[in-house]
Structures are given as C-alpha cells and as structure tokens.
C-alpha positions in Angstrom: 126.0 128.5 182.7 128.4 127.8 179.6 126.9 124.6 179.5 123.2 125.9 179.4 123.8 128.6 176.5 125.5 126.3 174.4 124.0 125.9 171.2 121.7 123.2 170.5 121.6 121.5 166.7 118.4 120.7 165.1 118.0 118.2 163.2 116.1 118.5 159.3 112.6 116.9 159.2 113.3 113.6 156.9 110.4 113.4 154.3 110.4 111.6 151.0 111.3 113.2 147.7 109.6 112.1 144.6 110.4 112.3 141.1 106.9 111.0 139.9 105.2 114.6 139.6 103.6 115.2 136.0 105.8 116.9 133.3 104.0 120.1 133.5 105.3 120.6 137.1 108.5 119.6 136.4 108.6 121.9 133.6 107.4 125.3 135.6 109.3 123.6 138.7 106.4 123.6 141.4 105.6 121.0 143.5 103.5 118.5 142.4 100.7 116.8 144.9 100.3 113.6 142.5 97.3 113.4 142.5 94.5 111.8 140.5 93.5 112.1 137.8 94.9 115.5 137.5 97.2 117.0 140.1 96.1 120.6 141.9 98.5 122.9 140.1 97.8 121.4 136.5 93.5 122.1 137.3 94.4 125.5 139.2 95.8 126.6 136.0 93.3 124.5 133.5 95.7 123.0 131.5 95.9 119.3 130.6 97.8 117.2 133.2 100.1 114.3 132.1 98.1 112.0 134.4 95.1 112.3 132.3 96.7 111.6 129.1 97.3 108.7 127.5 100.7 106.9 127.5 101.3 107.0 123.7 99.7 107.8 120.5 98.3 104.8 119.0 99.8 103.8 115.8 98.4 103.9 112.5 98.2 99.9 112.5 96.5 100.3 115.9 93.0 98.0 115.9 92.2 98.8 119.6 89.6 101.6 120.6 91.4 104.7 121.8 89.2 106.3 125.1 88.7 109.6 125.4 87.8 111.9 128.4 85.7 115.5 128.2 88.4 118.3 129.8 88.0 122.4 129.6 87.7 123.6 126.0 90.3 126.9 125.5 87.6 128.0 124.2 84.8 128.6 127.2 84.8 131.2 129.8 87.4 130.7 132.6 86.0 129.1 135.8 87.0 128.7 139.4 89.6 125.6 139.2 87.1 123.6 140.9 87.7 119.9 140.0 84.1 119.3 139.5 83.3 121.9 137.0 84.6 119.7 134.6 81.0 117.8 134.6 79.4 121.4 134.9 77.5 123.3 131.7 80.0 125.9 131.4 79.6 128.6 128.4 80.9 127.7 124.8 81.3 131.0 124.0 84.4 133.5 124.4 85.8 136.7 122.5 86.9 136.7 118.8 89.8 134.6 119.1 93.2 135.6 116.6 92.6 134.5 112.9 95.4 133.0 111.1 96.1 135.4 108.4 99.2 133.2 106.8 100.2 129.6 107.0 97.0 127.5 108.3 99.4 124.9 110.1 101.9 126.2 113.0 103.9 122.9 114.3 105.7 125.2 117.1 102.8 126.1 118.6 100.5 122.5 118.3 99.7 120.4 121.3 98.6 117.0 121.8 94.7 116.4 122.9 94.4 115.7 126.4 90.5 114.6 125.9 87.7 115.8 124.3 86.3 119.5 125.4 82.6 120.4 124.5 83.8 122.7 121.8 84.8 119.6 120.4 81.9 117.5 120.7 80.0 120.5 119.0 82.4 120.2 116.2 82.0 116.3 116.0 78.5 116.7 116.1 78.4 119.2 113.0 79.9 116.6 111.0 78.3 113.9 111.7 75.2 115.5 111.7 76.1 118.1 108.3 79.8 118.5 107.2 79.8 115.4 105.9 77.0 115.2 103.6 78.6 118.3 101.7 81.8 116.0 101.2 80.0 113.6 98.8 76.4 112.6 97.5 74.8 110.5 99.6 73.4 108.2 97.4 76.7 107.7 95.0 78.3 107.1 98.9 76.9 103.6 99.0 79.8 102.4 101.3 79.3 105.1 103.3 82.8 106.5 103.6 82.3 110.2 104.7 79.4 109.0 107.4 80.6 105.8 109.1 83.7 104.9 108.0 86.1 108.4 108.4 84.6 109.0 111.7 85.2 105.0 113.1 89.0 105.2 111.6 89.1 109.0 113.3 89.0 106.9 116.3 91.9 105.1 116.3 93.9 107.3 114.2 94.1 110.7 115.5 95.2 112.7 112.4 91.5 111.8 111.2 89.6 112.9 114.3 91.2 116.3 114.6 91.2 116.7 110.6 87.7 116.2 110.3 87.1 118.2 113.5 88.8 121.0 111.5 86.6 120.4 108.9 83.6 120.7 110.9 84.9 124.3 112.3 85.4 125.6 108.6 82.2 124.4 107.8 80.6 126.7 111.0 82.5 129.7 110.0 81.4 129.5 106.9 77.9 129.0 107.6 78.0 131.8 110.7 80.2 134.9 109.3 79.5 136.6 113.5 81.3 133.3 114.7 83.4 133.3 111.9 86.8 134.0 114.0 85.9 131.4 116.8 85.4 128.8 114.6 88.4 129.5 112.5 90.5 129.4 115.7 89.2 125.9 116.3 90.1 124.8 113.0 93.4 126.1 112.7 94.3 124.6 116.2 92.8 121.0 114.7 94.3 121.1 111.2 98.0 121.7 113.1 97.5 118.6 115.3 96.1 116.7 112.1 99.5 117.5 110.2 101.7 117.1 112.8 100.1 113.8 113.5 99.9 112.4 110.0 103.6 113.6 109.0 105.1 111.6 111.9 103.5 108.6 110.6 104.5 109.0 107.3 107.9 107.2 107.7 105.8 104.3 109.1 103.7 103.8 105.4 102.2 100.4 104.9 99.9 98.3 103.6 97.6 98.0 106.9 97.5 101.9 107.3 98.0 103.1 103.6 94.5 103.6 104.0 94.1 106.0 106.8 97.1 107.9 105.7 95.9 108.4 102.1 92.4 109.8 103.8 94.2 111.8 106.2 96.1 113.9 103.6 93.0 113.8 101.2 91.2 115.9 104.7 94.4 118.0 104.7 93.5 119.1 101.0 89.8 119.5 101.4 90.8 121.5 105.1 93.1 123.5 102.7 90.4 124.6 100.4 87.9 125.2 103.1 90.4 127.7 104.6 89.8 130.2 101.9 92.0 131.6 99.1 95.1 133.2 100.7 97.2 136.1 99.3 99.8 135.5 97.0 98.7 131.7 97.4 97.2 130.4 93.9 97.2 126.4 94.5 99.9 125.9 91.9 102.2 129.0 92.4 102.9 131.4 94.9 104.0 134.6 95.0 106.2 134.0 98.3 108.4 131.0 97.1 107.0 127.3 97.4 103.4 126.5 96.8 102.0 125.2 99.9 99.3 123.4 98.3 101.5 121.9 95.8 103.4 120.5 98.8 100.3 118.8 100.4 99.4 117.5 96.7 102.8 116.2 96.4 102.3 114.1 100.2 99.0 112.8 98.6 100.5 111.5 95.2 103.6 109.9 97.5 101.2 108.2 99.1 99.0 106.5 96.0 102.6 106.1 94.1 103.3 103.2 96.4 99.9 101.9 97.9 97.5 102.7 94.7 96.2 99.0 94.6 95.6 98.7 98.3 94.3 101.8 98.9 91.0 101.7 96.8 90.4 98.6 97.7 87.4 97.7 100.6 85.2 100.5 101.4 87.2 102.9 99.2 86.7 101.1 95.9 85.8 103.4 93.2 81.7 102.8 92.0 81.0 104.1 88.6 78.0 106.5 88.6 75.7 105.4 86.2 73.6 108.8 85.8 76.5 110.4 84.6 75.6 109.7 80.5 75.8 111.9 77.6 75.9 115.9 77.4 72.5 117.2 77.4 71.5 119.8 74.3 71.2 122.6 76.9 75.4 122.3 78.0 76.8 121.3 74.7 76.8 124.8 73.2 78.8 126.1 76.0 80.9 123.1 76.2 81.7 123.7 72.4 82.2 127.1 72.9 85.0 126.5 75.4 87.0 123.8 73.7 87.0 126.1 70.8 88.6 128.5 73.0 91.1 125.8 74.6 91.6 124.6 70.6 92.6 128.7 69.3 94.7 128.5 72.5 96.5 125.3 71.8 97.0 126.8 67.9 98.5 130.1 69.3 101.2 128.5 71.6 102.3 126.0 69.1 102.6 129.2 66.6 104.9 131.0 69.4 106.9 128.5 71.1 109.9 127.2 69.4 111.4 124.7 71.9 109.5 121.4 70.6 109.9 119.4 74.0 108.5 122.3 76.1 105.6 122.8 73.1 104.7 119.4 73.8 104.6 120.3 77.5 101.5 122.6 76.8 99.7 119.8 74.4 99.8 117.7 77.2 98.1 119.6 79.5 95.7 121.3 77.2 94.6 117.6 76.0 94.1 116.7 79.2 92.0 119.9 80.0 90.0 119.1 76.8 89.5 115.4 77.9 88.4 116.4 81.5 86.2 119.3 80.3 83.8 117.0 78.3 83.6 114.5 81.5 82.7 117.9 83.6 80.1 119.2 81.4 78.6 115.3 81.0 78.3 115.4 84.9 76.8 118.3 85.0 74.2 117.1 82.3 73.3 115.0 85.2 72.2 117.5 87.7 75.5 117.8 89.3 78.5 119.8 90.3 80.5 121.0 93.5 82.2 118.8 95.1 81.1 116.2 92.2 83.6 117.9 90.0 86.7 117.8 92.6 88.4 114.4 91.0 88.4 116.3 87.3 89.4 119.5 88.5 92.3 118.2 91.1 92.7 115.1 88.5 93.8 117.7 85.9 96.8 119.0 88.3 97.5 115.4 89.5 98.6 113.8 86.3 100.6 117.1 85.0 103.9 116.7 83.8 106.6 118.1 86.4 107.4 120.4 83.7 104.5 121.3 83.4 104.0 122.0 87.0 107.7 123.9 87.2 106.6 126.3 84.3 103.2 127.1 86.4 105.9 127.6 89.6 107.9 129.6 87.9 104.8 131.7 86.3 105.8 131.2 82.6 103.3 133.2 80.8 101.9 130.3 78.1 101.9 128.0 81.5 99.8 130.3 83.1 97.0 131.0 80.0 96.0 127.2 80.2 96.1 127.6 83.8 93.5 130.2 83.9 91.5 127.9 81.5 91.5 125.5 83.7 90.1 127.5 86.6 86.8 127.8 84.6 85.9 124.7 86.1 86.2 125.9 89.9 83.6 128.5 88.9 80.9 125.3 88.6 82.3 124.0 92.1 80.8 127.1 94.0 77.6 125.4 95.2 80.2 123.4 97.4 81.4 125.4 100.5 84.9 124.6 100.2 85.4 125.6 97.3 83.9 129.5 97.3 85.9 132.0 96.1 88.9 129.9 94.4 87.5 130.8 90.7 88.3 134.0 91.1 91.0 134.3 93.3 93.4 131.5 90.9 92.3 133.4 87.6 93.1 136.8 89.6 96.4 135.8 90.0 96.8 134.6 86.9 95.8 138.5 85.7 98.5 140.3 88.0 100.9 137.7 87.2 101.0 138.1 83.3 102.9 140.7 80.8 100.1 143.0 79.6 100.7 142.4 75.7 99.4 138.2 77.0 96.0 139.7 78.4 93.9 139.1 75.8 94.7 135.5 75.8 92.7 135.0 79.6 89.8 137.4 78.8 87.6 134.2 78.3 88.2 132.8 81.4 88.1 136.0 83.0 84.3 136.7 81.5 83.1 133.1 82.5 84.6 132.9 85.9 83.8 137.3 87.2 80.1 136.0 85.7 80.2 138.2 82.5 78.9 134.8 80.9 80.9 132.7 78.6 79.4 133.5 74.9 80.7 135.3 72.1 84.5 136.9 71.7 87.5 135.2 71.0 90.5 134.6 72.7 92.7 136.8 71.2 
C-alpha cells in the first residue's frame, strides 16, 4: 500500500521557445504565432505588424524602387480582424478626428508607414490629379517638377511621399470645410513622419541627395503655410519664444548654403519666364503709390534712429522690399499672382540680414513697420490656397505688437491688406 500511494512526478511537456515573435508582441508581452505576413495578435488588434514592414528605410542615395503594400487606414470604420478585409471596400469615413491646435509636427507621437491605406491613396490621388497644379503654372513647369518628378523621388525617399501626402490633405480641408477636421488629422499625422524622416537625414547631406532634401524642406514650408495662420505665430516672430517658421526657413537656407550649385541643376534649373515684361499702365499707379509709402518710411526711420550700423539695417531691407516690389507688380502685369509671387515674397526674408531678422524676433518697433509693408504682398497671394489668410493675420500681429504712438506708421498696409484699398493718405 505505501508503495501504491506514493507520489508520482510528472514530467513538463518539452516545446520550443522562440525569440522570433514581431516587436509589437514583444513589446505588450503576448504570444506571438509568427505568422505571415502579419501575425494574429498584430491583425486582431489592426495595427501594423513588423513582419509586413520593411527592413530599413531607404536612404536618401537610394536608386532602388521601394514597394508598398495597402494595410487598414486609422482612418476607416473598425472591422472584424478578419485577414481578408484587408482586400475588402471598407468605409473611408469616421468621426471628426482631434485638430492640432498648436505645433503641426509631434515627433513623440509619429510612426513609421507600414504600407499604403486607402486614405492614402485618396490623398495621392488628389495630388496627382489637383494639389499639384496649384503648386506652380503648368506651362512655366516645362520640366515638370511638381507632376512627375516630386511624386517619382516620393518613392524612394519617404520624407517626400508623406510630405506631399500632407499636402494633398490641406488641400481637401481646404476645399471641404465639413471634412475639414478629418483631413487635417491626416495631414498633421503625414507632415510629422515627413519631418521626422527628413531631419534624420540631414546629417547624411550630399551631393547625390541634396536634391531631395532641399525639396523636402521646401514641402515642409509650403505644408507650413497650408496649415493656416496660428496664434501668436507671425512667420518671423512669435509671441511664445522661437519662430517656428523661421526655424524650418533656417533648415532650407542650410541646405542651399552648401549644395546651391548642385541643387538647381537637372530638372530643377531655374527657366526665365519670358511673359513677365514691363509694368502695365493699369498697376503702375498703385506700384508708385506704394514705394512712395516704403520711400516716407525709409525717410522717417533714418530721421529717428541714431545708431548708424542698425540705420543701415533698415535700408537694407527696405531696398530690398523696393527692388522686389517692382518685380511683383511686373508679374502681375502679366496676368499673374499666388503662388507666382512666393520666390519674391519668401526671397525678401531669405536674403535679410540676421540683424535684421533678430530685430523682427525681438519685435523692435521700426523692424516691425517694414515688416508690415512687406506683408502687402501676401494680400496678392490669396488666389493661392496656401497662402489664405496670412495677409492679415502677419499685419495683425504687427498691430497688437506695436506702441500706440508707432500706429500711424502701418495704417497703409493695414488699408491695403483689411481691403480698404490702397489710395490716398499718408503714412504718417
């Protein structure tokens, strides 16, 4: 009897351990069933399984074709986590998703693609199909940069895909106020990859990827814009520290400082517009109207400011304003503005003096007068989408930000740009 109650030992079921589940597994620490091309727990839960994704990024130098899969877009209805819905006609549409009310770009919170979703290929059909034609004139485009070329290099170089992508999504919201939110969400989510992408590259700058770099933060700028003006953000100052425009115009002029040559070079070679002539009879009033009001303007800071070096500062900058303000009026002469006018407006801010651009930071009042001069020429920008609103909102902030005794001096571009006209009065 003692021998038949004594206790018998089991021994443990062998079976093999793996360490070749996807990260996503790992990270939640569930088991992972390995299998292709996206393990059970990753598609029960519809997020993007390591399997799925590619190995690496390719590199800005990359020449070989980067594949892409469709997977479920955040932004459709959820569905049973049946592997084959994938390939189904689920709904694009879902609730008002949150709007970013303050920085665009959020690094914490960006992801990289896993594939392509349909809310994507809606995007990328947008722009191929409209966005892009608002980002140049098709017949001055003769390489066709905006058409062919940024969507072929988008392949190969993410930052460019998901940029323009963004693009695309401003361009919806802005054209469908009820979807306004949705697409907004997309872009947001795009722009963050885009930057995220494009800084890491940065440290890798060279002459074989200057290129896609430089157009990459040139999207960034236009994405910027395309946002919409943000409180207490007024493209050269800011009312809560750093500019964040000046920041992404500061990455762009890094960029050309080194790589000028090579960079417009090819398909991005600049070709002189030969419509653009002489100012018609019709524009040169106005055009003589406003340099007389940059010229009393010029006259009364030189008759104020008593430090030579920072009077010469101003001159600078107002001489350039003049310079650029006769090319803008000469091109619209020729039946054009919006985005036409974006290398003479952005051009202006460019090739400022970095004292210049440390008095507009720092709000110095005579800084801020030829400031809200120059924002005359955003007003004739407004038949471009991306560029709606801005007029007002800079020259706005140029209005709270100044002494009240200084007023009288940005009543002229006040007038012009609110739409009270730009004739008669002077700038006193």
């Amino acid at each position: 009897m003692a021998e038949s109650g004594s206790t018998r030992v089991r021994s443990r079921r062998s079976h093999n351990k793996s360490r070749l589940g996807c990260q996503n597994c790992k990270r939640r620490r569930v088991k992972c069933d390995e299998k292709k091309p996206a393990c059970s727990p990753c598609v029960r839960h519809s997020i993007d399984c390591d399997f799925i994704l590619p190995a690496a990024v390719p590199s800005a130098s990359s020449t070989a074709t980067r594949h892409y899969r469709f997977r479920r877009s955040k932004y459709q209805h959820e569905t049973q986590p049946d592997s084959s819905a994938a390939s189904g006609s689920g709904s694009e549409a879902r609730g008002p998703g949150p709007v970013s009310t303050g920085t665009q770009c959020d690094l914490a919170a960006s992801q990289p693609p896993g594939g392509i979703s349909f809310a994507d290929l809606k995007l990328y059909h947008h722009y191929m199909t409209t966005t892009y034609k608002t980002l140049a004139d098709e017949k001055g485009d003769t390489h066709g940069v905006w058409s062919n070329h940024v969507p072929r290099w988008g392949i190969s170089f993410p930052s460019i895909l998901h940029l323009i992508l963004s693009l695309a999504a401003l361009h919806l919201a802005a054209e469908n106020p009820d979807s306004r939110a949705e697409y907004l969400a997309q872009a947001d989510d795009h722009f963050t990859f885009g930057v995220r992408s494009v800084t890491a590259v940065l440290a890798l700058l060279n002459p074989e990827n200057c290129q896609l770099i430089y157009m990459a933060a040139a999207l960034i700028c236009l994405a910027y814009f395309g946002r919409g003006p943000r409180v207490g953000e007024y493209l050269v100052f800011s009312q809560r520290g750093q500019s964040e425009w000046l920041v992404l115009l500061r990455g762009v002029r890094s960029i050309l400082t080194t790589n000028h040559e090579r960079i417009f070079t090819g398909v991005l070679t600049p070709v002189p517009d030969d419509s653009i002539k002489e100012v018609s009879p019709a524009l040169q009033t106005a055009l003589d109207q406003h340099l007389s009001q940059i010229q009393a303007l010029r006259s009364w800071i030189t008759s104020h400011v008593s430090d030579a070096a920072v009077c010469e500062v101003y001159a600078a900058s107002i001489e350039d304003l003049m310079s650029i303000l006769q090319e803008a009026y000469a091109i619209r002469s020729a039946g054009k503005d919006g985005i036409h006018l974006m290398h003479l407006a952005m051009g202006w801010i460019y090739r400022a003096r970095e004292e210049m651009i440390a008095l507009l930071e720092a709000r110095d009042p005579y800084a801020l007068v030829v400031y809200a001069h120059w924002s005359i020429i955003l007003r004739d920008m407004q038949s471009c989408w991306l560029m709606r609103g801005w007029d007002e909102h800079v020259v706005e902030g140029v209005r709270a930000s100044l002494p009240g005794e200084l007023q009288g001096w940005i009543e002229y571009p006040l007038r012009v740009v609110t739409g009270g006209g730009g004739d008669g009065g002077d700038c006193r």
